[in-house]
MARSE-746855 format. One line per 4 residues: number of its first residue (from 1); their letters; for each residue x, y, z of C-alpha. Coordinates in pm, 1 decimal. Example, Ala and Ser with C-alpha at 12.3 -4.5 7.8 and 13.67 -1.06 7.14 Angstrom:
MARSE-746855
1> as> 1230.0:-450.0:780.0 ~ 1367.0:-106.0:714.0
end
This chain:
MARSE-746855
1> xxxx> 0.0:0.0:0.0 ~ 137.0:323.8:-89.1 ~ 111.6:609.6:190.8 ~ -76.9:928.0:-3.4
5> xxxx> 164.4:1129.4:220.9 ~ 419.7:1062.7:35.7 ~ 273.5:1108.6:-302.1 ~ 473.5:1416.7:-525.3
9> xxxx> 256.9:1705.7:-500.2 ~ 347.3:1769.7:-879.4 ~ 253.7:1543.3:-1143.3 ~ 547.8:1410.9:-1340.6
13> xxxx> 483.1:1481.3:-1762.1 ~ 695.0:1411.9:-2024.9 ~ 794.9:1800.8:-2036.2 ~ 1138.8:1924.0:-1987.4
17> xxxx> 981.9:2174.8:-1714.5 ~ 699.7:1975.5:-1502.6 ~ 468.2:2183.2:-1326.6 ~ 115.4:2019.8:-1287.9
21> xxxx> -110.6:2195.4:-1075.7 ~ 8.6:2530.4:-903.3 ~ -8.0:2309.0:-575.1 ~ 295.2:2488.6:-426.1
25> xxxx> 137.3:2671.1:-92.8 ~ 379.9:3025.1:-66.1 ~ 156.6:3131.8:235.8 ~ 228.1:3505.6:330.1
29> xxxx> 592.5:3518.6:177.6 ~ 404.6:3670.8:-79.4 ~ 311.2:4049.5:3.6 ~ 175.5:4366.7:-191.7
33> xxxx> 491.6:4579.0:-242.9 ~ 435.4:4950.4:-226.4 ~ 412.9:5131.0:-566.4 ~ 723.6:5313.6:-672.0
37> xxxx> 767.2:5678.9:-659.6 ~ 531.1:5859.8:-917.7 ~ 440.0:5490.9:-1106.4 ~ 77.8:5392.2:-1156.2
41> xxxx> -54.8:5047.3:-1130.2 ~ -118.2:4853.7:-1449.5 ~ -328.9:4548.6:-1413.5 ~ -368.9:4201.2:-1631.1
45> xxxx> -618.7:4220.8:-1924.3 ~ -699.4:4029.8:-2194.5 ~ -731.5:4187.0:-2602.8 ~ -981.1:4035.3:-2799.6
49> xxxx> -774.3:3880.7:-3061.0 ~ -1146.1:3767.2:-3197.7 ~ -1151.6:4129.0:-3331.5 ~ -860.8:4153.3:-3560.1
53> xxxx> -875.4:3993.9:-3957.9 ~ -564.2:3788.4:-4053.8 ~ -537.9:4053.9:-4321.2 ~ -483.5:4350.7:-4033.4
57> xxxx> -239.1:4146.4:-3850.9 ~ -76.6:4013.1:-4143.9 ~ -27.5:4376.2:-4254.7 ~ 149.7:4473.5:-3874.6
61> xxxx> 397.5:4188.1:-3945.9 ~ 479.8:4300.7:-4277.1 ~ 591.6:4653.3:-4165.1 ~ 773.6:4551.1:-3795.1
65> xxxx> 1131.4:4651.4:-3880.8 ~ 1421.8:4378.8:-3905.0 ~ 1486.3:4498.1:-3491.6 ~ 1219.2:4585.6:-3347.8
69> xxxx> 1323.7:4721.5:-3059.8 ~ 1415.2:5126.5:-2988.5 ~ 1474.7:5140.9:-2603.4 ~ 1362.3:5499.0:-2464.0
73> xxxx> 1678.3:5708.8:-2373.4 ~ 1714.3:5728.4:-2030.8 ~ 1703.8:6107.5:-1934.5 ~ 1963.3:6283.8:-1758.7
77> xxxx> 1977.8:6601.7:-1552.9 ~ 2362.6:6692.2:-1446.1 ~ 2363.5:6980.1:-1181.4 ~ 2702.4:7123.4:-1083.0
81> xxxx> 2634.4:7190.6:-697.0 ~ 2927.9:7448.7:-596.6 ~ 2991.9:7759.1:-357.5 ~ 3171.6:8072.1:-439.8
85> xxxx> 3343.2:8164.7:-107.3 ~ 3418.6:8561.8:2.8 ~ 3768.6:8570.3:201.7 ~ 3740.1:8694.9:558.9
89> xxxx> 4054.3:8802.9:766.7 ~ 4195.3:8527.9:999.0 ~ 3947.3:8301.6:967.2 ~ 3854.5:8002.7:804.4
93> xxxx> 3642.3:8158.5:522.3 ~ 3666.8:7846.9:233.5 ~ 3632.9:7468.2:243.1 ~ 3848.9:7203.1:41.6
97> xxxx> 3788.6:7238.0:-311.3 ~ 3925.3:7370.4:-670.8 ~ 3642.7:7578.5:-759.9 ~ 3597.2:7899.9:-589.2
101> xxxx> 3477.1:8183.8:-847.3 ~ 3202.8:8203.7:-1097.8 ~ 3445.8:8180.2:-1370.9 ~ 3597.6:7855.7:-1261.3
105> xxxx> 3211.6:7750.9:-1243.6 ~ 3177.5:7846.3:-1556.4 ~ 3498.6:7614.2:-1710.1 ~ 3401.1:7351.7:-1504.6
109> xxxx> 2994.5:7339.5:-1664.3 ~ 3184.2:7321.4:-1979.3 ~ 3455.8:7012.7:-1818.5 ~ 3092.3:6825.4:-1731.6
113> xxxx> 2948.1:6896.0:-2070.3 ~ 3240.0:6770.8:-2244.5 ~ 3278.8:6447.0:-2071.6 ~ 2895.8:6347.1:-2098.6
117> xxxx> 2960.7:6417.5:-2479.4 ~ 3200.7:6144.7:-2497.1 ~ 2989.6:5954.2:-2240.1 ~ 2678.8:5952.3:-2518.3
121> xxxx> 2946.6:5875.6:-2773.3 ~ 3053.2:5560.6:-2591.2 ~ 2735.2:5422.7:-2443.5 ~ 2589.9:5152.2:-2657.1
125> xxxx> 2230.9:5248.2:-2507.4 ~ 2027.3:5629.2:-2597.4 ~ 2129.6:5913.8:-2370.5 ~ 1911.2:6215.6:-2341.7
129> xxxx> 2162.7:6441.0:-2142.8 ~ 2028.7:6809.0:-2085.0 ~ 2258.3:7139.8:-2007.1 ~ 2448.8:7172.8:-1704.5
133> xxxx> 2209.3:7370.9:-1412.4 ~ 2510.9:7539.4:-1177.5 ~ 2359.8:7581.2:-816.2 ~ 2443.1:7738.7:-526.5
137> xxxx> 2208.3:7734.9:-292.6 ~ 1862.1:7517.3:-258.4 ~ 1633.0:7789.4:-375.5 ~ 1791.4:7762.9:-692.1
141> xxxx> 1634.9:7396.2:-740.8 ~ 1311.1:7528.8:-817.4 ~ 1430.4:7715.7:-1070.5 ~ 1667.0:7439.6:-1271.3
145> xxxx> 1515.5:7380.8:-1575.7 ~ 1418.5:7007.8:-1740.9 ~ 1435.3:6801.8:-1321.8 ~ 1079.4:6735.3:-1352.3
149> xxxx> 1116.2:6515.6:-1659.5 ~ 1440.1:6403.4:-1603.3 ~ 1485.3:5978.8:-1507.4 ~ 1815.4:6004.9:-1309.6
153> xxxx> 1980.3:6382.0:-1127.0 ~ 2368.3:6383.9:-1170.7 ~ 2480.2:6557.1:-885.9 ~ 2827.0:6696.4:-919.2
157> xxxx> 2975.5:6768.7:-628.4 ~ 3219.0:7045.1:-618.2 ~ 3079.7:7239.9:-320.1 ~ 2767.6:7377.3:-183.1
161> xxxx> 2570.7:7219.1:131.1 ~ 2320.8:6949.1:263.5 ~ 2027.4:7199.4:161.3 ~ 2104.3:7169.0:-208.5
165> xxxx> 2108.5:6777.6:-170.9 ~ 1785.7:6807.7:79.8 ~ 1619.4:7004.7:-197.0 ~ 1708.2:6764.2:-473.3
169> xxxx> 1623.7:6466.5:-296.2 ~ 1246.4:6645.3:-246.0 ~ 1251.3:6574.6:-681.6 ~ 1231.1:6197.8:-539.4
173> xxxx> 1427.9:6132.2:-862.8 ~ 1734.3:5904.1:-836.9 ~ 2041.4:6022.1:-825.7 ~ 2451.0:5994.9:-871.1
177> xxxx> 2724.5:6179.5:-683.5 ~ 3012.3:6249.6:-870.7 ~ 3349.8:6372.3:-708.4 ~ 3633.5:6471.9:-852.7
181> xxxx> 4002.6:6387.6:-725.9 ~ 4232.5:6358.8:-997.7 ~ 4009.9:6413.6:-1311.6 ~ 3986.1:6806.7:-1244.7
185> xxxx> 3947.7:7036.5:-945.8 ~ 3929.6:6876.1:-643.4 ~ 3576.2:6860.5:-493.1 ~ 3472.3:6936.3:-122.2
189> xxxx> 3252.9:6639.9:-125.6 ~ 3532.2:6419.5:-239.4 ~ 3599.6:6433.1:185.2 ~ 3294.4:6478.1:326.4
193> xxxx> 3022.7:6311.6:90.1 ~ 3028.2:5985.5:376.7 ~ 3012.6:6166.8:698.8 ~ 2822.3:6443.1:621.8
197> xxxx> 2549.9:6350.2:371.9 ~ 2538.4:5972.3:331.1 ~ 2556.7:5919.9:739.3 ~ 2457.6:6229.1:864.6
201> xxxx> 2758.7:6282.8:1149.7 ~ 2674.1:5918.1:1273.0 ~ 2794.8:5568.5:1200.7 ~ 2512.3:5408.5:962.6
205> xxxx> 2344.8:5505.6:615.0 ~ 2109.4:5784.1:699.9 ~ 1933.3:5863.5:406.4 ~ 1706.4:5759.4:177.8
209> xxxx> 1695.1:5675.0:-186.7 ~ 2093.6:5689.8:-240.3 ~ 2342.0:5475.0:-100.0 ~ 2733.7:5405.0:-107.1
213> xxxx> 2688.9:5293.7:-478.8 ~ 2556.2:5623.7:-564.4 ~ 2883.2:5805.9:-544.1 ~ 3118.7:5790.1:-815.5
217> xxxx> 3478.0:5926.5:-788.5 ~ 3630.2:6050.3:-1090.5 ~ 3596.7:5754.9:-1337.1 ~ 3356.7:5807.5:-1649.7
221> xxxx> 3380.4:5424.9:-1657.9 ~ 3188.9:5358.1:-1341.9 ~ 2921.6:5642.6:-1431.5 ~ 2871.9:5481.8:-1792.2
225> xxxx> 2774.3:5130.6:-1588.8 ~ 2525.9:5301.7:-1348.8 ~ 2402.8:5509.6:-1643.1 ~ 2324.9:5154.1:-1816.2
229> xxxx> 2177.1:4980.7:-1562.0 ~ 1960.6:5292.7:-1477.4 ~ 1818.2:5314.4:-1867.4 ~ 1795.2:4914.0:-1854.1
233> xxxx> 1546.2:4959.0:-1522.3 ~ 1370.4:5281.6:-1706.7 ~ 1283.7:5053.1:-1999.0 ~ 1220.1:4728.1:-1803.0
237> xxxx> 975.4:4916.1:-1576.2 ~ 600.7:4923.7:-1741.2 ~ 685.7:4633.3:-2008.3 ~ 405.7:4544.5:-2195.9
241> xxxx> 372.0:4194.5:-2224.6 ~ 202.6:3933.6:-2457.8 ~ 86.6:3618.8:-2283.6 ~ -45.4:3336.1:-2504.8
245> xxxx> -267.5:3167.1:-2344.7 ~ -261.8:3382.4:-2007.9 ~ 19.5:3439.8:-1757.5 ~ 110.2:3165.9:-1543.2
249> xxxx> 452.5:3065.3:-1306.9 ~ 612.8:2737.4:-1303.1 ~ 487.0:2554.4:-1037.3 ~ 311.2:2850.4:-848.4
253> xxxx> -51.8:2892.8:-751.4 ~ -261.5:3038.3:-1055.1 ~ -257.9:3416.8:-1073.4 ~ -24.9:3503.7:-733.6
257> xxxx> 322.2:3562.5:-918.9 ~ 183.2:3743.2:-1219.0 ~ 16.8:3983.8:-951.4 ~ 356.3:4025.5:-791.2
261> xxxx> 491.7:4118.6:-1137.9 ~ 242.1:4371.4:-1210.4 ~ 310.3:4533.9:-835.9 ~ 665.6:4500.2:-848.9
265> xxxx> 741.2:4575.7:-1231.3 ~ 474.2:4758.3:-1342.3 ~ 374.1:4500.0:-1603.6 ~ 104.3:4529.5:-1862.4
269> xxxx> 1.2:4162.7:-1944.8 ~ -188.9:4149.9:-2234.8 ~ -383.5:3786.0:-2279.7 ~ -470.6:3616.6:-2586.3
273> xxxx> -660.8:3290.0:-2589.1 ~ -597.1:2959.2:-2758.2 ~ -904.8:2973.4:-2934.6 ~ -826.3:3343.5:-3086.3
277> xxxx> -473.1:3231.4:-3160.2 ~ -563.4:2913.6:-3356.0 ~ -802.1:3111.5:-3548.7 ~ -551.9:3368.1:-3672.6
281> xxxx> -283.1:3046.6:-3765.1 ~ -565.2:2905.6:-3983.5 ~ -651.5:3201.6:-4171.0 ~ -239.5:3258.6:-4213.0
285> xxxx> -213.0:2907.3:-4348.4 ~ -531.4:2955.5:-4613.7 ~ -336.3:3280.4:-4725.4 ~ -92.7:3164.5:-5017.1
289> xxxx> 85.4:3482.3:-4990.2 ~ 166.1:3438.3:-4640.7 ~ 298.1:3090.2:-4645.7 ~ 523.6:3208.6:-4980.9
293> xxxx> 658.9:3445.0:-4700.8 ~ 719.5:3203.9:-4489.7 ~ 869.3:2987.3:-4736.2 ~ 1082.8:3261.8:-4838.7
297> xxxx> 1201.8:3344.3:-4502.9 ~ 1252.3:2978.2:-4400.7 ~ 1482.3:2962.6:-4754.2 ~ 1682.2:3226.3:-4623.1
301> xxxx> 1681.0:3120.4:-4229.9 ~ 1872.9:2795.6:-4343.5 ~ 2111.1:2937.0:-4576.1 ~ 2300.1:3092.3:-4301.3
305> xxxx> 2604.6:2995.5:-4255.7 ~ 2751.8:2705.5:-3974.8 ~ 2275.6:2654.3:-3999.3 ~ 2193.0:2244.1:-4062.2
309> xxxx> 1892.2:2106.7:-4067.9 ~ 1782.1:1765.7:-3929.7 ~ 1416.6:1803.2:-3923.5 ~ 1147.5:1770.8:-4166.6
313> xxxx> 1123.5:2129.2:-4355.1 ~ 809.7:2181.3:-4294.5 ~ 807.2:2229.8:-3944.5 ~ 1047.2:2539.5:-4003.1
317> xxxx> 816.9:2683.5:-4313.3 ~ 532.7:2656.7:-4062.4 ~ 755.6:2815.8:-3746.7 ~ 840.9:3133.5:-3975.5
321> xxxx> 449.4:3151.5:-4049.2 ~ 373.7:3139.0:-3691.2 ~ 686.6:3405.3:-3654.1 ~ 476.7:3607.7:-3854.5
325> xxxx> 148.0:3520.0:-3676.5 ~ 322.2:3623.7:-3390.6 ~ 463.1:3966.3:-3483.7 ~ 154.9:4072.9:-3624.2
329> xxxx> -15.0:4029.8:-3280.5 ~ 284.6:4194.9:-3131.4 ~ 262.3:4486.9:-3361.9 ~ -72.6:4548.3:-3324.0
333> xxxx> -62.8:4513.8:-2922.4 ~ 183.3:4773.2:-2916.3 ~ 448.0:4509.1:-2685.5 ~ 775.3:4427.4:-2754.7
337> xxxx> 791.4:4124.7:-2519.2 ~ 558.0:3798.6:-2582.3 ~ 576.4:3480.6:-2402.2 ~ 396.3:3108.4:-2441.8
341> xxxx> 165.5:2941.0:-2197.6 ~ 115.7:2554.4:-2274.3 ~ 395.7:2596.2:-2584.1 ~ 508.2:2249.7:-2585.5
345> xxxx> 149.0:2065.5:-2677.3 ~ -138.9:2330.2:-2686.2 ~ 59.1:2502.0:-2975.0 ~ 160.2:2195.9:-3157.6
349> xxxx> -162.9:2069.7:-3313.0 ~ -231.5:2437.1:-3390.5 ~ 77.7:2540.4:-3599.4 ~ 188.8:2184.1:-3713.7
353> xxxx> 519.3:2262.7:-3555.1 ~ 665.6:2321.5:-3203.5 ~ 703.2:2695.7:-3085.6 ~ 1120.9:2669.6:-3018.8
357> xxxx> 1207.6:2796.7:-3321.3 ~ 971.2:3094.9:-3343.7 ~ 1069.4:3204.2:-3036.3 ~ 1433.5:3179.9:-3138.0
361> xxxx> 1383.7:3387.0:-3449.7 ~ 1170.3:3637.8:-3274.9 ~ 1454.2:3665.9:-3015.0 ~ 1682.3:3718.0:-3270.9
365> xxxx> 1493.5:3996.0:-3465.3 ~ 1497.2:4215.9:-3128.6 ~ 1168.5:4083.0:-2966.0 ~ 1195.5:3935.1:-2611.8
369> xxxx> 1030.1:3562.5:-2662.3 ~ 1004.4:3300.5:-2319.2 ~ 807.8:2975.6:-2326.0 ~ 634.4:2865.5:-2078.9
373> xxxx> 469.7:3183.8:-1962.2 ~ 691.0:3156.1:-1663.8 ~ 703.3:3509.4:-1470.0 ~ 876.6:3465.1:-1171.0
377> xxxx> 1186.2:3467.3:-1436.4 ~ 1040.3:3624.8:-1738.5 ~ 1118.1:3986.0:-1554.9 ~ 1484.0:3874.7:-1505.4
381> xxxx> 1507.9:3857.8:-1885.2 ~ 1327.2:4135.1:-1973.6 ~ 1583.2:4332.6:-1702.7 ~ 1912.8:4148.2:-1830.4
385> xxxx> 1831.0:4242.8:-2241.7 ~ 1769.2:4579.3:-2139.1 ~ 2094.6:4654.8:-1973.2 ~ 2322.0:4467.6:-2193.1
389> xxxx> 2146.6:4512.5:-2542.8 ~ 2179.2:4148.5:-2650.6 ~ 1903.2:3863.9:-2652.1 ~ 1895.6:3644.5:-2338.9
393> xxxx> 1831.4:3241.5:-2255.1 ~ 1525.2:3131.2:-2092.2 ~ 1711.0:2715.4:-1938.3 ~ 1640.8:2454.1:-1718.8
397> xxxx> 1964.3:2402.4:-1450.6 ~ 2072.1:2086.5:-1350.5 ~ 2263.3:2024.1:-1013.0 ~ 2588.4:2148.7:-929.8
401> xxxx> 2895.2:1900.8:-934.8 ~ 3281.5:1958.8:-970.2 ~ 3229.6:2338.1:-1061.6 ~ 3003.2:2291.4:-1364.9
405> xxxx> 2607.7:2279.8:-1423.6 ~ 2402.7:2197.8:-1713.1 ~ 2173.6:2472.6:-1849.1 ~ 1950.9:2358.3:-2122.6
409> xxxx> 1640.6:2443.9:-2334.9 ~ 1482.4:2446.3:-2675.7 ~ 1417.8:2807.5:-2746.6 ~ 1785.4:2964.0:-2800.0
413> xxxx> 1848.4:3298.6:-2974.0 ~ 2133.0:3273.4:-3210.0 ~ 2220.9:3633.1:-3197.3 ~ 2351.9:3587.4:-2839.9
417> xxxx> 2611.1:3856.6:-2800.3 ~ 2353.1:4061.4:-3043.0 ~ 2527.7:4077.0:-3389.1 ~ 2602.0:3741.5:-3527.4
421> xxxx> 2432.6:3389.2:-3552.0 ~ 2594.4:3089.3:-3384.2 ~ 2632.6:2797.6:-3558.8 ~ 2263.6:2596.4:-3514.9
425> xxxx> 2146.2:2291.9:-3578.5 ~ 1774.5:2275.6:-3698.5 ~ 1609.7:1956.6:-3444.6 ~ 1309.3:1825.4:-3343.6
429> xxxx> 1170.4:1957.7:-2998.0 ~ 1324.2:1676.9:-2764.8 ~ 1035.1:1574.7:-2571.1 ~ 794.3:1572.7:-2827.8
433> xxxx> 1053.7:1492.2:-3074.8 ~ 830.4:1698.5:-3322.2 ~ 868.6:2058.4:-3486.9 ~ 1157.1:2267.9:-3488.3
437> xxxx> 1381.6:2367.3:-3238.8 ~ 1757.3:2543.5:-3261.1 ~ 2026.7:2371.0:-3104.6 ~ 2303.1:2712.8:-3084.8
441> xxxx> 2626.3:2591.7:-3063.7 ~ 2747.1:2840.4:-2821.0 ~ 3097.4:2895.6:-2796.1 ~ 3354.0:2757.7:-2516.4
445> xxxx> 3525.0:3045.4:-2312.2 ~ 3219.5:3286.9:-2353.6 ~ 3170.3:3449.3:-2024.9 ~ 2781.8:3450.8:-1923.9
449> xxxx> 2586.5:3657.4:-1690.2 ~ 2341.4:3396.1:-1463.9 ~ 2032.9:3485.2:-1282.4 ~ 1847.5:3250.9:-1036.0
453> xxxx> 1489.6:3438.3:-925.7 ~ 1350.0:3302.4:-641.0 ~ 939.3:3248.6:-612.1 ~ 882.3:3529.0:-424.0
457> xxxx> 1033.7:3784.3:-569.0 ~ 1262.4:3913.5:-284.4 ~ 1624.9:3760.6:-346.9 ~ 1799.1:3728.2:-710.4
461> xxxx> 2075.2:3490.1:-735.2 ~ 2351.6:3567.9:-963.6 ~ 2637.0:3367.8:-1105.6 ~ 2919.8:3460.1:-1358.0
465> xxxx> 3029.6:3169.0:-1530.0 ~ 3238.5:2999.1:-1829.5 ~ 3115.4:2770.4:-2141.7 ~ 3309.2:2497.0:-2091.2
469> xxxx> 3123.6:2234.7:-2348.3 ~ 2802.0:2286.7:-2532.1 ~ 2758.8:1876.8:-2508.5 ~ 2470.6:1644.1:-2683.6
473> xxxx> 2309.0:1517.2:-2475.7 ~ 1908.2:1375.3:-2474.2 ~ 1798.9:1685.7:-2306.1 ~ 1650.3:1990.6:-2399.6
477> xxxx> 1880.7:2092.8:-2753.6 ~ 2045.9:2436.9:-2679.8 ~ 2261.1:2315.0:-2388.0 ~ 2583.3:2461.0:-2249.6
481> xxxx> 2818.4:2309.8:-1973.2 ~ 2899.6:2604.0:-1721.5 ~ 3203.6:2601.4:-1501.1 ~ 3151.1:2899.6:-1235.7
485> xxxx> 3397.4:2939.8:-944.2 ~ 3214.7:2913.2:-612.8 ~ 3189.1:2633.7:-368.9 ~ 2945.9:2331.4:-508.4
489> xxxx> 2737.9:2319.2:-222.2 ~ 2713.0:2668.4:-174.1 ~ 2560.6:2708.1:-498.3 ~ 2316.0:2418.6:-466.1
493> xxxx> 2211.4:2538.5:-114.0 ~ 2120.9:2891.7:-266.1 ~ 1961.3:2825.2:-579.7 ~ 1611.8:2969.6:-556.5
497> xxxx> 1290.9:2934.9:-799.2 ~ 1340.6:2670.3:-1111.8 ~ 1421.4:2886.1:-1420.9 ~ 1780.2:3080.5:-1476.4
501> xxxx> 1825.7:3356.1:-1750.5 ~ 2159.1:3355.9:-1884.0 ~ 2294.6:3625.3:-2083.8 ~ 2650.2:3692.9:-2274.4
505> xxxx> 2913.3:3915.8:-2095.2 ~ 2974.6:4059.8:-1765.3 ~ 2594.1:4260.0:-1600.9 ~ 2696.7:4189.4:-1270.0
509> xxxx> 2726.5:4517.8:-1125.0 ~ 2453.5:4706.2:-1331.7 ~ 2208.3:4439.1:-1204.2 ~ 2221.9:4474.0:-840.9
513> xxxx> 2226.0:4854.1:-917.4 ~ 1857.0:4835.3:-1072.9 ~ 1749.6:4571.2:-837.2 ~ 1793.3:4792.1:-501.6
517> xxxx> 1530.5:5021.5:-646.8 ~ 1278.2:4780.5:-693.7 ~ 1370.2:4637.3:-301.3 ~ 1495.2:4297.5:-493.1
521> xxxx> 1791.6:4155.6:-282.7 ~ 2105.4:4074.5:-542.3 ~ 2302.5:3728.1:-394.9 ~ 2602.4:3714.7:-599.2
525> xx> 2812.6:3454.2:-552.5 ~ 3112.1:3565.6:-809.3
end
């Protein structure tokens, strides 16, 4: 007799991610976070696919550009925060600092401009950076053109007191502190930004909204990082999002971590149902002109080079129709991001092919694409692509062992590092061993940026790691060995959630930077 006690909550299916029936209880780790400054609520709704003619959506596909995307520039506001002392006999009558006079003000505005020229030169992201505002005292904040609108205040801090910083920290806009040591004139707040302003003459943080992190000394390098990571949160916040088939979380009860997206992120999820979807594929596959496009595209899709296939053709012509499906829908929703709820059978009898290679395409084109309608990770991704630029991996880990872990899935961009394709082999879905699904061949040596989100969407793991292999194995197709550097059972006693998002290069620093200001916890463990 088997005890019913010790029956597996969750059903085991022949699915590379098996989730059954939201049974996981998450009691009251789950609570309503308050809104950020100035950001309204969005809620879950659902657009009535129903409404829109193949021909309309057809038509939004046919004029999305080749990359979709154009992030928002993330607006900046550099004040120049200074003093102008009058000398007094025997006395102290000036503080530490380089710039004294009005005309050293003045050639120090045009230092700041010059610099944050070369900045918006460099950064591979849009910059809006307005004029310089020089102020002297906090009555002049009122009266600093372009703060209202602006994202992030640049505070440089040459001189000036706490009442200028009180006053801009009343904006409740986020802000940097730059010092100078070396790079010009010496600042006053180059000695006194810690004691004075961030403590407050004691011996903890005493203010709010900035922190240690917020002070940069002298290095245009470490402002271009914040600078990123600040426009990657600005364009991550408020994400409209596609859902086929309606939001869901792996394992989670129905409807409590897309709630805690929408709270947290500010996420618009737009739903469209099975039944609308499957309507729109069957009027794209009785249009001749649209499976010629598909044809075409599919043509060029495997003439790429290091691109073999080893699936049935058809399953990629009728993934490039669905790509098409697909962008339409985006298009006309007005999202840039789209993920998959029930992809690896409720799609299949719909499109005659599996959704892996649709979402790789779409992915590569600029779109962010997940399976598996997954959002305790799905913000992670949206986050990571918008501070680094570059497409990201939706995998299934494996355990740790002798420094390496197995990250695998069917859905892999090719455009990884966000120029060219990897080498790919054209495959069946595993499971299913249907359709068409990419496995990239991702190079050894590339370093990767790895984030673990945990269920409740308080504590972000993070991992740099290696490629070692990118192996065969009879697992999901896109697979990479990763060797990281931390302690094996560290790493397997941390890992939160199910789902990682791995992305190419080094994000480690810009992500904990947008994370703080969302009151996500970053656990790196190097």
């Amino acid at each position: 007799m088997t005890d019913a006690k010790l029956k597996p909550p969750i059903e085991t299916r022949p699915r590379c991610c098996p989730c059954g029936g939201n049974t996981v209880p998450l009691g009251s780790s789950f609570t309503r976070r308050d809104f950020l400054k100035g950001a309204g609520l969005t809620a879950l709704r659902t657009v009535a696919a129903g409404s829109l003619a193949w021909p309309v959506v057809s038509s939004r596909a046919a004029a999305a550009p080749a990359i979709a995307y154009r992030p928002a520039p993330l607006k900046v506001k550099p004040i120049l925060a200074y003093d102008t002392p009058q000398r007094r006999p025997q006395t102290s009558w000036r503080s530490w600092g380089g710039i004294e006079t009005e005309a050293q003000a003045r050639e120090e505005v045009g230092r700041i401009q010059g610099e944050l020229a070369a900045i918006v030169e460099r950064a591979e992201f849009p910059l809006d950076v307005r004029p310089v505002s020089a102020i002297r005292r906090a009555a002049d904040v009122a009266a600093a053109r372009d703060i209202a609108d602006a994202d992030i205040l640049l505070v440089y801090a040459a001189g000036g007191w706490l009442d200028i910083f009180d006053a801009l920290a009343k904006t409740g806009k986020d802000r940097i502190f730059f010092c100078r040591h070396k790079s010009g004139p010496v600042y006053l707040w180059y000695e006194i930004i810690s004691p004075r302003y961030l403590r407050r003459h004691t011996d903890a943080l005493a203010v709010e909204g900035v922190d240690e992190d917020d002070v940069v000394i002298d290095s245009q390098d470490e402002l271009l990082w914040r600078l990123r990571a600040l426009a990657g949160l600005r364009n991550t916040l408020g994400t409209r999002i596609l859902a086929v088939g309606g939001p869901d979380a792996w394992a989670q009860p129905a409807g409590v971590v897309p709630k805690l997206v929408v709270d947290t992120w500010k996420f618009d999820i737009v739903t469209v149902s099975y039944d609308d979807l499957g309507r729109l594929i069957k009027e794209a596959r009785a249009d001749a002109a649209a499976v010629r496009r598909a044809r075409s595209r599919a043509d060029a899709y495997l003439r790429q080079p290091g691109t073999t296939l080893e699936t049935e053709r058809s399953f990629v012509d009728n993934a490039l129709l669905l790509d098409e499906v697909f962008r339409g829908l985006l298009e006309e929703a007005g999202c840039r991001a789209l993920t998959i709820n029930g992809c690896m059978g409720t799609i299949m009898p719909l499109a005659e092919t599996s959704a892996c290679l649709t979402l790789s395409t779409l992915n590569d084109a600029g779109y962010l694409a997940f399976c598996e309608s997954d959002f305790v990770v799905i913000p992670s991704g949206v986050l990571l692509s918008n501070i680094s630029g570059r497409p990201v991996f939706l995998n299934d880990p494996t355990y740790p062992h002798d420094g390496i872990i197995t990250l695998a899935h069917c859905t892999a961009p090719r455009r990884m590092d966000g120029r060219k394709a990897e080498p790919a082999r054209i495959l069946t879905h595993f499971e299913s061993d249907y359709g068409a699904a990419p496995k990239v061949e991702m190079p050894k040596g590339q370093l990767l940026t790895n984030i673990v989100p945990d269920f409740a969407s308080k504590r972000w793991l993070g991992l740099l790691g290696e490629i070692e292999v990118a192996p065969f194995l009879p697992i999901c197709r896109s697979q990479i060995d990763v060797r990281y550097k931390c302690d094996d059972r560290t790493l397997a006693k941390r890992m939160p959630g199910f789902h990682w998002m791995t992305g190419y290069g080094d994000f480690t620093k810009e992500l904990p930077y947008a994370l703080k200001r969302v009151g996500i916890a970053w656990d790196f463990l190097g």
